[in-house]
N, C-alpha and C positions, 0 to 999 in steps of 0.2 A: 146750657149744660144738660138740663134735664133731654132737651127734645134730637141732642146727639146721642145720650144714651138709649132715646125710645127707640129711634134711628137705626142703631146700631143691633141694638135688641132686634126689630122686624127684620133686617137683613138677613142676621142668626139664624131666625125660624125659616124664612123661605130660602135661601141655599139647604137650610134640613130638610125642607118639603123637597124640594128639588131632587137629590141624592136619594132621599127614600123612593122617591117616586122612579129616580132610574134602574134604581136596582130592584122595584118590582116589576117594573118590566121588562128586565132581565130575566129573572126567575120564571118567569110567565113564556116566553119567549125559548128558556131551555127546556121548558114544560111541554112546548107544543112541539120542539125538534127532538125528544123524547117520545113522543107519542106517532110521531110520521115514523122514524127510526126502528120503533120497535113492532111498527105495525107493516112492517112487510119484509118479506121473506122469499129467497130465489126459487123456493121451490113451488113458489103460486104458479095456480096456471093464471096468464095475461092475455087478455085479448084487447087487440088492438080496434075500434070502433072508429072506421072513419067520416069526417061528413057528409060524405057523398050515400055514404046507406054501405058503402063493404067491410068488412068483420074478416080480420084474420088471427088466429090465434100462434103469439111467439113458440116456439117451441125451443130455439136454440138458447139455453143456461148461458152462453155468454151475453147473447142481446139482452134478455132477461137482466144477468146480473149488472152489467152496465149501466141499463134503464133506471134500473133501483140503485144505484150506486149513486148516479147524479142525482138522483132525487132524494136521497138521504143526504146530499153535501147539500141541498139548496136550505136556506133559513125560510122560514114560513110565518105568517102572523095569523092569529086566529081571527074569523069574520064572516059575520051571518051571513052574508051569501054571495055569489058572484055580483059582479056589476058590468059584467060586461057577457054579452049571448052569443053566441055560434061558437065553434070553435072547430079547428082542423081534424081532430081526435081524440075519442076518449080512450084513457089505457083502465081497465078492469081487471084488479087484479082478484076480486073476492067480490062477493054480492055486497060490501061492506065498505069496500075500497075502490076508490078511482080516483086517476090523475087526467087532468083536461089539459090540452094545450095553450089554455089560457090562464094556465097555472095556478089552477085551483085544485087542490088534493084534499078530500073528503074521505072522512073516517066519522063511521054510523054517522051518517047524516050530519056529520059539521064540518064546517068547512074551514080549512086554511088556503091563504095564499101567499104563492113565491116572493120573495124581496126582490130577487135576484131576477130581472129581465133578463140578463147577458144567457145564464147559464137555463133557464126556460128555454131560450129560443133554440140554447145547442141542443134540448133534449128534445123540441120539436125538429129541428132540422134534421136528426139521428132517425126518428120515428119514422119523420116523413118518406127519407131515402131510403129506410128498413122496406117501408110499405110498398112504394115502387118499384122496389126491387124484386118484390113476394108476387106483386100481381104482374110487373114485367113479366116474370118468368113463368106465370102461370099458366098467362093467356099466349106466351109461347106454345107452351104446350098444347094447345087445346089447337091451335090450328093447325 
């Protein structure tokens, strides 16, 4: 009798460790989609940083706002640093701010990362088309 009730007792506490423990990383989690959310703004200027070494800066308020649209819908986790090196482009939106294609979004120097693969890869694949299409038509011109 006794050792169903101890039983029953330590189950008690760890479903309660449990439940605390998911709802602070909840609150932690709307903490940091609070902090991406509020830390960018359409009327940044962005430059887009590709790997290859070219730099072009968005200038169109709708690619702009788009960019930042999906990246305010993506969930993030906070995390000392990347784990993974190179990447197709970095977007700088402030000396303070940048989004990498590897979906790591840094604000003053700490770093969060995307959950979300799917919607990462649409805002690379949007970037990438943006860029080929900035320097297609550049180097139009120039011949």
């Amino acid at each position: 009798m006794m050792r169903t009730w101890i039983a029953t007792i330590l189950i008690v506490i760890l479903i309660s460790m449990l439940i605390t423990s998911c709802s602070k990383k909840q609150t932690v989690t709307d903490q940091v989609q609070e902090n991406v959310a509020e830390s960018l703004s359409v009327s940044e200027q962005t430059v887009v940083l590709f790997g290859d070494g070219n730099k072009i800066q968005i200038n169109d308020s709708l690619v702009v706002g788009k960019i930042m649209n999906d990246i305010k819908a993506m969930t993030f986790t906070k995390v000392e640093g990347p784990d993974t090196v190179g990447q197709n482009f970095t977007l700088m939106f402030s000396s303070d701010k940048k989004y990498s294609s590897t979906g790591y979004f840094v604000i003053n120097k700490v770093y969060y990362k995307a959950t979300d693969a799917k919607l990462a890869s649409e805002i690379n694949k949007y970037v990438l088309d943006y860029g080929r299409s900035i320097m297609s038509s550049c180097c139009q011109e120039s011949e």
